[in-house]
N, C-alpha and C positions, 0 to 999 in steps of 0.2 A: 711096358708090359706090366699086368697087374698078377698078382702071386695067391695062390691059395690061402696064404697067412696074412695077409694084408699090407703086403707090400708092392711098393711101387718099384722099378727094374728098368735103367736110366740105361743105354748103351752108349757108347763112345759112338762118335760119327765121324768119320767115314771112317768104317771099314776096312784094314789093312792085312795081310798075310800073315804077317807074327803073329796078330789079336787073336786066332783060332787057338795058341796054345796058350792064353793069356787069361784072367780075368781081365773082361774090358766092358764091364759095367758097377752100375753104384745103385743100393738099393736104401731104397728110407720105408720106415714103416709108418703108415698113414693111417691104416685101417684097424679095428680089433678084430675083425673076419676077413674071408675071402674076399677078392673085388672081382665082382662080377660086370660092371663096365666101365669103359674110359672113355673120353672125350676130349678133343683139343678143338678150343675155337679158330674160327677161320683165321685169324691171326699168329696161331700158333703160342701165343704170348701167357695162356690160361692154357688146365687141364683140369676135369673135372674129372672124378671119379667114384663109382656107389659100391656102397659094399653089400654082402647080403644079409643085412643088417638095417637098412634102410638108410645109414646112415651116408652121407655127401661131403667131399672136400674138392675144394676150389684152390688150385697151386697155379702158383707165379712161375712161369718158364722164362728162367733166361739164358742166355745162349756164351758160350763160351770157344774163345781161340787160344790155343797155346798160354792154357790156365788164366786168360786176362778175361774178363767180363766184356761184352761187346752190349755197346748202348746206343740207342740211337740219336744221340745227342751229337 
């Protein structure tokens, strides 16, 4: 989810019962303005994002289990 201020808003996944009264997400700020869209390629692997500033950022997604990085090696 992309944020009025220029941030980006990462949730935990899956979704658990506690999480409702939790914070269960991580925000990084990418942008100097608003981000008006996002994009993940079919791969899931890249997320692109524009802000209303014209400006683009291209972020590396990688996925994680029980805090270890998961690779596909």
């Amino acid at each position: 989810m992309g944020t009025s201020m220029g941030k980006i808003r990462s949730y935990q996944w899956p979704f658990t019962e506690m999480m409702k009264f939790s914070k269960s997400f991580t925000e990084l700020q990418l942008h100097d303005c608003g981000i008006v869209k996002m994009k993940m390629v079919n791969d899931f692997s890249l997320l692109i994002s524009g802000g209303e500033d014209g400006s683009v950022f291209i972020s590396k997604i990688n996925a994680f289990s029980d805090g270890i990085a998961i690779t596909d090696a």
